[in-house]
N, C-alpha and C positions, 0 to 999 in steps of 0.2 A: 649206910646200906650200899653194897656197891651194886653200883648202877651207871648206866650211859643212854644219852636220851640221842637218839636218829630225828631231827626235823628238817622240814624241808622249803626251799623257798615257795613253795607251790603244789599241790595235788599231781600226780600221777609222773615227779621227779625221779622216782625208783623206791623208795623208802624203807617199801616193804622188803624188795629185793634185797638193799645192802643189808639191812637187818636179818632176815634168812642167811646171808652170806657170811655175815660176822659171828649169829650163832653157830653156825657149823663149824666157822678157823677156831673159834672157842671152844667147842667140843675137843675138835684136832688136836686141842692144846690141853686137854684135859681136866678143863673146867666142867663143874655141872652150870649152865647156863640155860636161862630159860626166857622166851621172849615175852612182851609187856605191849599191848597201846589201849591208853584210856580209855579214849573214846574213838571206834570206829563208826562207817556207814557207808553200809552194804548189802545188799540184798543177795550176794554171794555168802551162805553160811555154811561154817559145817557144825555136826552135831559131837558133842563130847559126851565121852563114856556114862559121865551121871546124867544124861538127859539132858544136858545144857544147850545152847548153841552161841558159836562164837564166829566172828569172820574168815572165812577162807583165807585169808592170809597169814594170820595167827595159828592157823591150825597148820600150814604147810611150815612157818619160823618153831613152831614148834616140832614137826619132823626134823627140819636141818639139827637141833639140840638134840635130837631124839631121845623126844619124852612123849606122852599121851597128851592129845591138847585136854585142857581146863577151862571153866569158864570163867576163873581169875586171870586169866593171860587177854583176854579183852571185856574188862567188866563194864563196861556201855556201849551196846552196839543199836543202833540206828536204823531201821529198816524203814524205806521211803514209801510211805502208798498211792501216795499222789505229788506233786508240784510243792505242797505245801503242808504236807504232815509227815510224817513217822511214828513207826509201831518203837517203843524204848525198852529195850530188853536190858535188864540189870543183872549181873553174875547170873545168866541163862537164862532169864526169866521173864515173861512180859510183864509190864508195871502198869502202861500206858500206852495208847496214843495220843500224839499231842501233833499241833499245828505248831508250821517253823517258829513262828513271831511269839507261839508261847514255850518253847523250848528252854529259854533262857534264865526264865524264872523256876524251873524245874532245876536245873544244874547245881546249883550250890549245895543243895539236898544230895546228890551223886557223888559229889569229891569223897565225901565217907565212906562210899563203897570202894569207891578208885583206890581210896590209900588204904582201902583195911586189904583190897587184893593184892596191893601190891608188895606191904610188909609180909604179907602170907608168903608169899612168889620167894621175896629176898631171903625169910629167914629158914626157906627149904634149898635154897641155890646159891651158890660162886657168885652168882654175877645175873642181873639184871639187865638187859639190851632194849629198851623202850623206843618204840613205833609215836611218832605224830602224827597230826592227821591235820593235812589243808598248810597252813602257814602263817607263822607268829607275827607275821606284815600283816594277817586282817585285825588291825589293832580294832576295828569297830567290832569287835567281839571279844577283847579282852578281858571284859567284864563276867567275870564270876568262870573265866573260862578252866575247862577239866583235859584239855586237851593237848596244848601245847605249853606257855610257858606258865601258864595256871598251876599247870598239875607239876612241871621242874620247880618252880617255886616253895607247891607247899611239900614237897619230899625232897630237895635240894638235892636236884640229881643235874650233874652238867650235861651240857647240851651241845652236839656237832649240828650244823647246818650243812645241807648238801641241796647246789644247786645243779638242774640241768640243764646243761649247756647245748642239745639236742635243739629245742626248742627256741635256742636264741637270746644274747641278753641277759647271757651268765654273771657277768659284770655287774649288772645294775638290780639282779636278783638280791646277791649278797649284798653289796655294798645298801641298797635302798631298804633293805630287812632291818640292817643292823638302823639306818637315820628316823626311821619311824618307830620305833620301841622303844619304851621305856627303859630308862638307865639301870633299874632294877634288875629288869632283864636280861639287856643284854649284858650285863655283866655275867649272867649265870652260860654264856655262851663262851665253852673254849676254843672254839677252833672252824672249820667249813670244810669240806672236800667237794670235788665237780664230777659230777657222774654222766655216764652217756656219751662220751669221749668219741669223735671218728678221726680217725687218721694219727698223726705224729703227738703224740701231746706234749712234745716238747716247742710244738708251734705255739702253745698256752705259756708259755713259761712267763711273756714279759705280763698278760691278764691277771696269771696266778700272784708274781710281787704286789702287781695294783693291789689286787683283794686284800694281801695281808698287811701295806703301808695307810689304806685306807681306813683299815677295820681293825687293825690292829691284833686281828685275828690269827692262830697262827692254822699254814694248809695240813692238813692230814692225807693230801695226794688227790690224782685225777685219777678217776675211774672208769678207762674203756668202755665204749660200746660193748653189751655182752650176748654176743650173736647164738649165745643156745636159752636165750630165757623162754624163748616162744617152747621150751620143754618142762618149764613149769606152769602149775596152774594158775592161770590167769585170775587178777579179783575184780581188772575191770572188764564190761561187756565190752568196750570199746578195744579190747587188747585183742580178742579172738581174730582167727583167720577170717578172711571176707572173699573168699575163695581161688583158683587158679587151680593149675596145675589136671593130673588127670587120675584115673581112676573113677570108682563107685560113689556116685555124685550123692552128697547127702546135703538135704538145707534147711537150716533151722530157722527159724522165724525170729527175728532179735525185736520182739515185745517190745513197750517203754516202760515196764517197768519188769523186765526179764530178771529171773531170781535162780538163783544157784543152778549159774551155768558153765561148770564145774565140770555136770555132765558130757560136756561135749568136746573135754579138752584130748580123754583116750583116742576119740573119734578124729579129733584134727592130727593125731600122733603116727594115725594107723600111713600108713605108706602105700596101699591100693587105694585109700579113701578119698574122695575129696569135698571139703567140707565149707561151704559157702553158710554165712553168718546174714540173712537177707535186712536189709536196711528200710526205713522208711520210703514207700516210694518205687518200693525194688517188686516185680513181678515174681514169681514162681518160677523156675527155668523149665523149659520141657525136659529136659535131660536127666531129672533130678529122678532117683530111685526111693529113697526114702525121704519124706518130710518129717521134721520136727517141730512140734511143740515143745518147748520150753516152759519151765518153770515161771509162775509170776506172783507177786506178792498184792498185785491186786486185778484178779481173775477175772471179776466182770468189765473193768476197766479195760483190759488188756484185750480181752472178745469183741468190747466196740474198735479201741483200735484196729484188730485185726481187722475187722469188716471193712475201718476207711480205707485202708491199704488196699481192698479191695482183693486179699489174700482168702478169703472163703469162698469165693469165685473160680480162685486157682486152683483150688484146693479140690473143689470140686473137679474144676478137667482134669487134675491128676488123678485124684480116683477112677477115672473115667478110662483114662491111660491102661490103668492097670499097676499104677504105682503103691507105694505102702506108705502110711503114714502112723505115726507114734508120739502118743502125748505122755508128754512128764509133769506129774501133780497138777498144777494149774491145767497144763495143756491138754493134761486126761481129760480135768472136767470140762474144759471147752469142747469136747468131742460130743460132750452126751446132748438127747434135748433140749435138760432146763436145766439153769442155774440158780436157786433161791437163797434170799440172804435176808430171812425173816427179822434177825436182830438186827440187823446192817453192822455185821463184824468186818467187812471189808469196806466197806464205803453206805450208801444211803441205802437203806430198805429196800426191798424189790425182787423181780427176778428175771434172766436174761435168756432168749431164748438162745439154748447153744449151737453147732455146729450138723447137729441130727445124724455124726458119721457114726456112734456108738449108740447101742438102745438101753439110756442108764438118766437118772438124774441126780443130781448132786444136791443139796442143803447145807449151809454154811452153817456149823456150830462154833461156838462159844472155847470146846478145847480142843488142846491145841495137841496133836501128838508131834514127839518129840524120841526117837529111838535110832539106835544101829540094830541093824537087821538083817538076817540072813534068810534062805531056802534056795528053790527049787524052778528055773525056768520052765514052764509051763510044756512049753513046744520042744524044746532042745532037751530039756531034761539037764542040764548043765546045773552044775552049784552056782548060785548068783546071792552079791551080799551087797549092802549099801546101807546109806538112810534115810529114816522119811522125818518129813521135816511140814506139817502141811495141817490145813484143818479142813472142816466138812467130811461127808460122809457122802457115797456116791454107790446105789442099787440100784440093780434093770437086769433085762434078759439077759444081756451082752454078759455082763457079770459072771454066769455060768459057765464061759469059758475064762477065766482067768489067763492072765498075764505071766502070774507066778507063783508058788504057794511060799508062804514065809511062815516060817513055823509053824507047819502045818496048815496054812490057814490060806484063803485064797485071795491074789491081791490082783486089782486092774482089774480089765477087762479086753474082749477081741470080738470084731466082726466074725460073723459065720462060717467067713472065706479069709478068715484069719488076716490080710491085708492093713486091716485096722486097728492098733492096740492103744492099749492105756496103764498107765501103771503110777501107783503114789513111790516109789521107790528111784532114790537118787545114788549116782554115783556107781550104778551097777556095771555100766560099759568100763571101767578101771579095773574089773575082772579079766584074765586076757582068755580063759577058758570059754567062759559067756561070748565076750565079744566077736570073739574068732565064727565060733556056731551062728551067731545072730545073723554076721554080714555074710558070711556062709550061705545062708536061707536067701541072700538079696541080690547073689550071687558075685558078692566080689574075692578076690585072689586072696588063698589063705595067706598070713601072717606070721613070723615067729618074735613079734611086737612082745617085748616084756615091758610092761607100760609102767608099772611102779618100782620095775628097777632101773629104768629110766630117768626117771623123779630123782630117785637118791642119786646118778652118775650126775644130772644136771647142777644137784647140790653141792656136791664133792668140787666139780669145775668150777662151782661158784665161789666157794670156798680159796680155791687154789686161786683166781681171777683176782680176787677181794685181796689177797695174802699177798699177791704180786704189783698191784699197787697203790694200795693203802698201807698207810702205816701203821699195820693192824697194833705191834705191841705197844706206840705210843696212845691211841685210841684206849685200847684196855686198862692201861694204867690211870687212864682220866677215871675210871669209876672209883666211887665212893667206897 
């Protein structure tokens, strides 16, 4: 099958990046190519055409190929609810929640799914590009593993390691990956490249021999700093803007367990905006015109949080200000009275008194909706499309003025004095028609932001970045 597997010496290396970058030179190249990673975990999801959901990053590698994402392109995705469990969605689908320490026993069960999607994937494409996830050094999880070289193993697909040299240490990345791994393994390893590159990398050169006389590995190149990614969508919370700069101050509440925040990437793109991501710890700024509520995958959880933060305090003197505030799915519900979760679908049974800035209350149900969706901004009148991705049900007063109609039908909710909205609907500011109108209303400087033709300029460059110095056709030719 051909195939080429992207792993890394460590989480948040690039992975995903060079993997987008490689499907796209591949496209360039006129392969049909399509991206692959076993097992992700993420509470960044997008929704695919059959109802599925799969990780935001999967879903943008698969723009760079330009294809429709699938939910064979990451068929185990991981969504964390707390410290110590995750929601296990399989080819789109929830199966379970399970706590970490019983995860492992679940896995061997999954490999079936991993390779029947991924023989799917190959025997409709050119070429297979697969995504790891974390790093084939945590040998104390190599058991029954579906991720990294668990999953090269049982589909014998070779394997590039890339380490990041940003973070220091690039040496003993590679070199201490390959001395802890099984011989098995690492024989299924052709090669390494160094991503994150600042300045000359020809200063690397005498590192780069080390690596391949020690490891026997041979290099596939260094790869640049790549100073326009902050133009794609982000998959980790930690990648988002943390604010500066000037313009129409917006701030979003960065939750602990913040979920497809995806939404707020148009918003960091906008060039009047300024979009501060608030941290544990962090006050509410006075300056700020709009607050955000974020998305979160465990809503009552994420309410207490907010209150130690002591962020519905601030929240309140903003209201008070005259400012606007806006909740997305999770954040909606935290605006209304009450939150109840009679089956305990999010965590333990109970119910949590919310925010009281919306007159609505929420009830945690059992399903789950799962859709792309379109209509009609409520106030602006503008076409607005996205998806919703969220469970529970949410009724009150408030409710009668909607947020928006989506197929006719009326979604969210808004204070009297409009000030206050809600809406289960993700991804709608990537609209540039909506957007324009919305920050319009908040008064900031119109725009001629073309935000998803944006996305694909930043792909193309990646592409072009990738192609200039990596050795994209020695790379290609490694697939099976």
């Amino acid at each position: 099958m051909p195939a080429l597997m992207i792993q890394g010496t460590g989480s948040n290396v690039g992975k995903s990046v060079i993997v987008a970058g490689l499907c796209r030179a591949a496209r360039r190249r006129g392969l049909s190519v399509v991206p692959f990673k076993p097992q992700n975990m993420s509470n960044n999801a997008a929704v695919t055409a059959d109802g599925g959901e799969i990780g935001r990053a999967q879903a943008l590698q698969a723009r760079a190929a330009g294809l429709e994402p699938v939910t064979d392109m990451n068929p185990v995705l991981l969504k964390p609810e707390s410290d110590t469990g995750s929601q296990v969605i399989v080819q789109g689908r929830r199966v379970a929640t399970v706590r970490a320490r019983d995860y492992a026993a679940l896995k061997p069960s999954l490999l079936a799914s991993v390779l029947d999607s991924f023989r799917r994937l190959s025997a409709a494409h050119d070429l297979v590009i697969v995504e790891g996830a974390g790093s084939p050094a945590e040998i104390n999880l190599r058991a029954n593993d579906i991720a990294n070289m668990g999953f090269a193993r049982a589909a014998a697909v070779p394997v590039v390691l890339a380490g990041d040299i940003d973070r220091g240490g690039v040496i003993a990345q590679i070199v201490g990956t390959q001395a802890v791994m099984d011989a098995g393994d690492a024989a299924l390893i052709a090669g390494f490249m160094i991503n994150k590159f600042r300045g000359d990398p020809r200063l690397f050169d005498d590192g780069y021999r080390l690596i391949e006389s020690r490891t026997g590995w041979r290099g596939y190149g260094v790869l640049p700093w790549f100073p326009q990614a902050h133009r794609l969508p982000a998959e980790d919370a930690l990648d988002l803007p943390r604010g500066g700069g000037a313009g129409l101050h917006v701030v979003a509440l960065g939750f602990s367990r913040i979920a497809n925040f995806d939404d707020l990437d148009p918003l960091a793109a906008e060039p009047g905006v300024r979009l501060t991501l608030l941290r544990a710890g962090q006050p509410v700024p006075g300056d700020a015109a709009l607050v955000i509520l974020p998305g979160s995958k465990s809503t009552r959880a994420d309410l207490a949080f907010l209150r130690e933060q002591g962020w519905d305090i601030d929240l309140a003197a903003h209201v008070r200000r005259g400012g606007h505030v806006l909740g997305l799915c999770g954040g909606f519900q935290m605006l209304g009275r009450m939150i109840r979760d009679p089956q305990g679908i999010e965590g333990p049974t109970g119910e949590t008194p919310g925010l009281g800035l919306l007159d609505l209350d929420t009830e945690m149900t059992a399903d789950k909706r799962l859709a792309r969706v379109a209509g009609i901004h409520a106030e602006t009148g503008e076409a607005i499309s996205g998806y919703e991705i969220h469970i529970g049900r949410s009724a009150g007063p408030d409710c009668a003025r909607p947020f928006a109609l989506i197929d006719g039908q009326p979604d969210g909710a808004a204070s009297p004095d409009g000030r206050i909205m809600g809406t289960y609907l993700h991804g709608a500011f990537a609209r540039d028609g909506f957007r324009r109108a919305f920050l319009a209303g908040l008064g900031a400087a119109p725009s001629g932001l073309d935000y998803e033709g944006g996305v694909d300029s930043a792909l193309d460059t990646l592409a072009d970045h990738v192609e200039a110095h990596l050795d994209v056709g020695g790379l290609l030719a490694l697939a099976r």
